[in-house]
C-alpha positions as a printed Julia matrix, in Angstrom:
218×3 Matrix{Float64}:
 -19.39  11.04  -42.75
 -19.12  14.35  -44.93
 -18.54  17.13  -42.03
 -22.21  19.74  -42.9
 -21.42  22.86  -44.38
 -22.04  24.73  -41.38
 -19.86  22.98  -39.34
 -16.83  24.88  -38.06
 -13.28  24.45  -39.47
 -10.97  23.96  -36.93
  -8.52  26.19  -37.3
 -11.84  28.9   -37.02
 -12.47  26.61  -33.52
  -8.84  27.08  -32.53
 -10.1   31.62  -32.76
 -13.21  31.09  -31.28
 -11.72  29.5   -27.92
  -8.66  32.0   -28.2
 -11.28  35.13  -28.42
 -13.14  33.33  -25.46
 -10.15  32.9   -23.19
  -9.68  36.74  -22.35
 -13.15  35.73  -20.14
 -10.27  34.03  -17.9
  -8.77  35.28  -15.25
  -5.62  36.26  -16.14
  -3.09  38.54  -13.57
   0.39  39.19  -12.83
  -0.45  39.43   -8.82
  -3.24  38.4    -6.36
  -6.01  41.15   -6.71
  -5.62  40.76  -10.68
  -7.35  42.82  -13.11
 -11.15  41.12  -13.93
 -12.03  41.06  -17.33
 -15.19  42.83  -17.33
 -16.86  41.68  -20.49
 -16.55  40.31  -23.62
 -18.71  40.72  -27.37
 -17.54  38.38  -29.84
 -18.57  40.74  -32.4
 -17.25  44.73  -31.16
 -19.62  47.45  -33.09
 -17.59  49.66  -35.27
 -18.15  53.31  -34.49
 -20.73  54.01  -36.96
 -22.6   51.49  -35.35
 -21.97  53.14  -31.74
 -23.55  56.1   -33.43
 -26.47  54.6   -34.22
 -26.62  53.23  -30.76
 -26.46  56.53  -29.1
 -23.01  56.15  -27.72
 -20.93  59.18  -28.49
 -17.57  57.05  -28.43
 -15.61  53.87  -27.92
 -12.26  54.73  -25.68
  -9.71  52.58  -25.39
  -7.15  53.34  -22.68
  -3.17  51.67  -22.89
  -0.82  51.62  -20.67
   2.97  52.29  -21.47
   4.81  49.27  -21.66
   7.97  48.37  -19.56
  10.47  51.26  -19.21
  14.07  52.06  -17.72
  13.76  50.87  -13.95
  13.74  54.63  -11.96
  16.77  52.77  -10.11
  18.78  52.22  -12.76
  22.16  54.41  -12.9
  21.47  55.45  -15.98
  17.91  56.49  -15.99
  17.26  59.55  -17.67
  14.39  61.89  -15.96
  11.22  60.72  -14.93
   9.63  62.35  -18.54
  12.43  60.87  -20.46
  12.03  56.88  -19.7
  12.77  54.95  -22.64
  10.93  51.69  -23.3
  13.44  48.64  -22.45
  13.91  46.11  -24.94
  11.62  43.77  -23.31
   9.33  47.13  -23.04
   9.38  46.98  -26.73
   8.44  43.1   -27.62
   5.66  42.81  -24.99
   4.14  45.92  -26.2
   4.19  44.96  -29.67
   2.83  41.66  -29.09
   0.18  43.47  -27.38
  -0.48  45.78  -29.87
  -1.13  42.52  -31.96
  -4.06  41.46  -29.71
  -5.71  45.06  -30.42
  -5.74  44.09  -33.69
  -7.35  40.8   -33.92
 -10.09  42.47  -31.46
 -10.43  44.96  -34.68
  -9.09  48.04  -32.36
  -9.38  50.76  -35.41
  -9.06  54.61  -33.68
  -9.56  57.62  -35.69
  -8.18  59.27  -32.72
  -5.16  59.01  -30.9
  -3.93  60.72  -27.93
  -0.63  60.44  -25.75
   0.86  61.88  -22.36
   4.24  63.68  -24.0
   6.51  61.62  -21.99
   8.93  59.1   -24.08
   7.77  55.83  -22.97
   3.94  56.77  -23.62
   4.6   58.13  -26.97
   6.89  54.94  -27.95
   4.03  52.84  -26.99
   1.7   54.9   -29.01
   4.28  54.59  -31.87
   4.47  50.42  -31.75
   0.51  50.48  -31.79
   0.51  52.78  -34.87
   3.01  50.62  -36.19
   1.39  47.03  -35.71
  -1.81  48.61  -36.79
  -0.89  49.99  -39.89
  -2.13  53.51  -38.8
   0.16  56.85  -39.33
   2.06  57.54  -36.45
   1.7   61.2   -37.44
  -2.22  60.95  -35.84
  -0.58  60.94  -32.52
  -1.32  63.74  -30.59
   0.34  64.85  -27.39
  -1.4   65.8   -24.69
  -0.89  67.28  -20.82
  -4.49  65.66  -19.97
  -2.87  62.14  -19.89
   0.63  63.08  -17.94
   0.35  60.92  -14.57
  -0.75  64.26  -12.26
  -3.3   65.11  -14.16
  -7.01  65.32  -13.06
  -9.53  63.27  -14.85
 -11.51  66.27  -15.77
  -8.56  67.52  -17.84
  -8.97  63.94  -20.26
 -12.63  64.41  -20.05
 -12.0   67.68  -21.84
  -9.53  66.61  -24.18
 -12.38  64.28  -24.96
 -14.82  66.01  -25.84
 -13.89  67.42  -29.44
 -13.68  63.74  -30.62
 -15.94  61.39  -30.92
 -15.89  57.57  -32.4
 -13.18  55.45  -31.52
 -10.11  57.0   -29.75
  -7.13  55.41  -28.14
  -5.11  57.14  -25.3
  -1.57  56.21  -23.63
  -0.24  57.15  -20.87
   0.39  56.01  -16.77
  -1.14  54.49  -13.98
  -2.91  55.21  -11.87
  -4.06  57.79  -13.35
  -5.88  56.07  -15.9
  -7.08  53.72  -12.94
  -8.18  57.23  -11.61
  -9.93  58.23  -14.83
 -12.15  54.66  -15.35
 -13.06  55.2   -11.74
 -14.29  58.72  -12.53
 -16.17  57.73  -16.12
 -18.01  54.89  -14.16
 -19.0   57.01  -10.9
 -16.66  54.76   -8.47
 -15.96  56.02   -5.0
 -12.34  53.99   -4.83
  -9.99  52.77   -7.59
 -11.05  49.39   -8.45
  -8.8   48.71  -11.32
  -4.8   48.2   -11.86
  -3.86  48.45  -15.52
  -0.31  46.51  -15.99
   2.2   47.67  -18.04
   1.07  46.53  -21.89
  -2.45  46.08  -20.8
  -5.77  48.01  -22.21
  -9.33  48.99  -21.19
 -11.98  49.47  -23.56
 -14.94  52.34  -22.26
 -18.39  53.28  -24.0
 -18.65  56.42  -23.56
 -23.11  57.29  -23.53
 -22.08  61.01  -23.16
 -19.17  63.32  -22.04
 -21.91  65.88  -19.83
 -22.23  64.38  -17.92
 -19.57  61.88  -17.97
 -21.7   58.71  -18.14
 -19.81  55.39  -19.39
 -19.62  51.54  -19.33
 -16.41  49.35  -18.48
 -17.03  47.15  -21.95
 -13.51  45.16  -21.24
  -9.9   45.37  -19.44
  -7.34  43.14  -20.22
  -3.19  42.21  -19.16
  -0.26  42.45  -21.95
  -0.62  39.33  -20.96
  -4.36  38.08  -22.26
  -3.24  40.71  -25.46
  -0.06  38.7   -26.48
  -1.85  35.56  -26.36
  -5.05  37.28  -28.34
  -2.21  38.47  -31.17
  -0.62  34.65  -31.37
C-alpha cells in the first residue's frame, strides 16, 4: 500500500518524539527542574510583537567550571570552563538551536566562565560573538531589579548568562513567587515571555537540563 502524501516520514517522526521528550522529566537530583511547557512551533519575535509581549528572554547558565577546591583555581571571577565544561555546553548550545533560539540581544555577567559560555552559544549559533555584552546586572550578587533594568532598553529576543541562584532569584521575581522554585543546572536554560518590564509581569514558557538540550541538539 502506497504510504498518503500526508503521511509522516520517519526520520520527521524520529524529531517530532525528540521535540516532545523535553515534556519528560528529566533531572540530575531528586527535586529536578519541571519542564514547564512546551510549543512545538516557538513565535519569532515579530510575532511576540504582534502578540503584545514586549520580549522573549532566555536565561543560561554557565557550564561546568574549575572546581573552587581545586589547587589551582584562579579567583572566584576568573573560573575557566573545564574541558567537560566546554563539550556539555556546546552540545547544549546545539539544542537552542534546533528549538530556533535566534537573540538579537545578548547579555553576560563579566566573569570568565559566563562569558565562555556566551562565546560557545555564539559560536554553535552562527551569531557574532562581538554582540556580547557584559554586564554587572547578571554577576551572582546582584539584585533582580538591576537585570530588570538592563532589560528594559531591549526588546525581542535576548539571551543572558550568568550564575545561580541568582537567575533562580530573578524567574522567581519576573513570575511574582514568594520562594525560589527553580534550580537551573550547569548547561541548562529557561525561556520567559516577558508581557511588560513595569511592571515586571512574565510567563515561565519552558526550563530545561544540559541534559534535555544535548539530547534536543543530537
Amino acid at each position: 500500500m502506497n504510504k498518503s502524501a500526508g503521511s509522516p516520514s520517519p526520520s520527521s517522526t524520529s524529531n517530532i518524539q525528540k521535540r516532545r521528550s523535553i515534556k519528560a522529566f528529566d533531572s540530575g537530583d531528586p527535586a529536578g527542574s519541571p519542564v514547564v511547557s512546551y510549543r512545538e512551533k516557538a513565535e519569532s519575535a515579530d510575532e511576540l510583537e504582534e502578540m503584545g509581549r514586549s520580549m522573549r528572554l532566555y536565561l543560561m547558565r554557565h557550564g561546568i567550571a574549575i572546581d573552587r577546591e581545586d589547587p589551582d583555581c584562579p579567583p572566584d571571577p576568573e573560573r575557566y570552563l573545564t574541558p567537560k565544561g566546554i563539550q556539555r555546553t556546546r552540545a547544549a548550545a546545539r539544542g537552542l538551536r534546533a528549538l530556533r533560539v535566534k537573540p538579537a540581544a545578548l547579555l553576560t555577567s563579566p566573569y570568565v566562565r559566563a562569558v565562555q559560555t556566551g562565546e560557545i552559544i555564539c559560536e554553535v549559533l552562527g551569531l557574532d560573538c562581538k554582540q556580547l555584552k557584559t554586564t554587572d546586572a547578571l554577576k551572582p550578587e546582584a539584585k533582580p531589579g538591576k537585570l530588570v533594568e538592563e532589560l528594559a532598553r531591549l526588546s525581542g529576543e535576548v539571551i543572558c548568562f550568568g550564575h545561580a541562584p541568582h537567575m533562580d532569584e530573578f524567574i522567581a521575581h519576573a513570575l511574582k513567587a514568594t520562594a525560589l522554585f527553580t534550580s537551573l543546572k550547569k548547561s541548562g536554560a529557561a525561556c520567559l515571555d516577558i508581557d511588560s518590564l513595569a511592571p515586571l509581569r512574565a510567563t515561565l514558557f519552558w526550563l530545561l537540563t544540559s541534559r534535555v538540550l544535548r539530547r534536543l541538539g543530537d
